[in-house]
C-alpha positions, 0 to 999 in steps of 0.5 A: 433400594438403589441408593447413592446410585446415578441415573443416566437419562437417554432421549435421542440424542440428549443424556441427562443425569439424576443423583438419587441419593436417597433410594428408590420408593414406591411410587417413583418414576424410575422403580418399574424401569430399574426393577425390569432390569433387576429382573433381566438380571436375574433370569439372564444370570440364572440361565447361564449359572443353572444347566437344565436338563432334559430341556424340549427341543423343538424343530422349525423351517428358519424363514426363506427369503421368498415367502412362497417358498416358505417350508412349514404348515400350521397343522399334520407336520411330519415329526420326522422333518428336518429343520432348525431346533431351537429349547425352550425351557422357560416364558418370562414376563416381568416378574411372571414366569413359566418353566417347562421340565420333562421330569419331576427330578428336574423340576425339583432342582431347577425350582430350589435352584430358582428359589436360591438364584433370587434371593441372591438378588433380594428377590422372594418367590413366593412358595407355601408351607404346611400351613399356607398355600404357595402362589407359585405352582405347578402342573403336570400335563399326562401324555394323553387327553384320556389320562388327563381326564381319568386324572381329575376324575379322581382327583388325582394331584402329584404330591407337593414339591420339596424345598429347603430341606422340607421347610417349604413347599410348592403344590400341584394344580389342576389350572391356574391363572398366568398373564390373565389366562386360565390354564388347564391341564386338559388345556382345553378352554372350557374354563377360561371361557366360563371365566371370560364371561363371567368378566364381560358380564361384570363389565356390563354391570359396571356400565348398567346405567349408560348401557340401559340409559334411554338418553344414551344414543345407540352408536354410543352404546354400541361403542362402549359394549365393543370397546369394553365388555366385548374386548373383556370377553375376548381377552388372549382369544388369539391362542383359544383352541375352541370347541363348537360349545366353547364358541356357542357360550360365547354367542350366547353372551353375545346375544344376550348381552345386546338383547339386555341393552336393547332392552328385548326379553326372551318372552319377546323374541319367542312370541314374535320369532327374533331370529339373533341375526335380527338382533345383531342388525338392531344394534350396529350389524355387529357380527357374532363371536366367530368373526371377532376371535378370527379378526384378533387371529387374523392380526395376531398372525400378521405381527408373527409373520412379520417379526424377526427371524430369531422371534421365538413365536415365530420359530414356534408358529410351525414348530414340532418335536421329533416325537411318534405321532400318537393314534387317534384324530389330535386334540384341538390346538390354536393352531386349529383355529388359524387354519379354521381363520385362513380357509375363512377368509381366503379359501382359495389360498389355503391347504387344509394343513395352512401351509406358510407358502400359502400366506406368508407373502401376503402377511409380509406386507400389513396393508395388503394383510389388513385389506383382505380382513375388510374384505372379508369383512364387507362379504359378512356384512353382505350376507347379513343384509341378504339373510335378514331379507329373507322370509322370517318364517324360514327355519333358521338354525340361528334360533337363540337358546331358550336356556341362557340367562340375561344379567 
């Protein structure tokens, strides 16, 4: 691959030359770069030879120079506002890529299309056959919760789609696993969640030994479970829509995790009424699940706020389509959780809506955005101080679940 080719080197303002003769291998340097821009390539080409139809289009306010002056909300937009559309038809990655499509025509013809634009480059989309599963898959998302559910109740999945003249195939799912996420067709979390824990746990076994280690000091360990299980479990939490169960799974781990490397058994903390705060305290005043998914929330809203105007997560961040709204209170989004973190940390600044004029001034400037977390963060701290002081046979609503299980 790539041979009798010339590499041009750029570091600053030095070039250098390589003459690579023989051809790319695996292994080599210079493959995972020139295979990026094969990629671009690729999709960049297949973008202006494929003409989509039926594209979603998605309207957003463009970014005012006075963010206090920033139209837009998180949450209760009026479909009908006027903005600035931008379509969205496809999230590439690599060699990773999604594609939206509105119809089950268009579907069929942008993936035979897709199939045939990447063989022109000697590229093979994986797709299945009578005998064999397709890597590549697809999902149809109904138009309500109750339809989606009814759906996989009954197990009901669209027949497969055609290609190459019946020769192959690519089947429909009910969830699938995209950049290390879970996806569902009811997009909610309950899935991912259970396949997060599954994850930190497995992390936790591979670190058994240091972790139950006697002459392994506790700052250690506290280190080692924040830096590698913890952030295991909380993998793409920035984009959660969580639930009140979704979240008490994760406490759950949480504290059953940290119980395990103190060492304290559930027989332990019934008979002497450890309350998980106490816990908590033991082993570095760590904070429960809430705060963390709130922290990487907190940090994943300030780089959006703070990206370029034609960054597509930011167009996004508010965005709407010009849609009916439908009866009934909305399904969670993450756009729940945003607002649930704004009014958190800065409740006096925040509309239940989380409109952008409320926080885009103090996302705009990182050190001021990043202050207002270690304050939040010292009132957490101050809280637990002041709970773990009060009299331990007060009914306490943090009492852990006798059902959970310690690995």
């Amino acid at each position: 691959m790539y041979k009798d080719c010339r590499i041009k080197l750029t570091i600053g303002k030095e070039e250098r030359f390589i003459e690579y003769l023989n051809g790319v291998y695996q292994g080599d340097n210079a493959s995972a770069v020139l295979f990026l821009f094969l990629m671009l390539a690729a999709t960049d080409s297949f973008a202006d030879s494929f003409a989509h139809q039926n594209k979603a289009i998605y309207h957003y306010f463009p970014s005012n120079k006075n963010p206090d002056k920033q139209k837009g909300r998180l949450t209760r937009q009026p479909t009908q506002s006027k903005g600035n559309t931008v379509e969205v038809d496809n999230l590439l990655y690599v060699d990773d890529g999604a594609f939206v499509c509105t119809t089950m025509e268009s579907l069929t013809n942008l993936t035979q299309a897709l199939f045939t634009h990447l063989a022109k480059f000697g590229l093979r989309m994986h797709v299945g056959t009578a005998a064999e599963k397709s890597k590549s898959v697809a999902m149809h998302f109904p138009a309500t919760l109750k339809e989606t559910q009814e759906q996989n109740k009954n197990k009901k999945i669209l027949p497969d789609i055609q290609l190459n003249s019946n020769t192959n195939l690519i089947h429909f799912v009910q969830e699938f696993k995209y950049l290390g996420s879970i996806i569902s067709n009811d997009l909610k979390e309950d899935n991912e969640i259970k396949a997060r824990i599954r994850k930190a746990w497995s992390v936790i076994g591979a670190m058994k030994f240091i972790l139950r280690n006697k002459d392994v000091d506790l700052n250690t360990k506290i280190f080692l479970y924040t830096t590698a299980p913890l952030q295991a479990l909380l993998w793409g939490a920035e984009s959660w829509s969580l639930s009140k169960t979704n979240l008490n799974a994760l406490n759950v781990f949480h504290h059953s995790a940290i119980r395990w490397i103190l060492g304290i058994k559930m027989s332990e903390v019934r008979e002497k009424k450890i309350k998980n705060i106490e816990i908590r305290k033991k082993f570095g005043s760590l904070q429960d699940i809430d705060y963390y998914v709130k922290k990487r929330a907190w940090t994943y809203i300030g780089k959006i706020v703070r990206q370029q105007e034609d960054s597509l997560p930011k167009k996004l961040l508010g965005s709407w389509l010009q849609c009916p709204r439908k009866q009934g209170h909305p399904q969670k989004s993450s756009r729940s959780l945003y607002v649930a973190m704004l009014r958190s940390v800065i409740p006096d600044q925040i509309s239940p809506e989380g409109k952008f004029n409320n926080f885009f001034q103090l996302a705009k400037d990182e050190n001021i955005w990043e202050q207002k977390m270690e304050e939040y963060t010292n009132k957490l701290k101050s809280q637990m101080e002041n709970e773990t002081n009060e009299n331990s046979d007060q009914n306490n609503n943090d009492e852990p679940d006798v059902n959970e299980e310690e690995e």
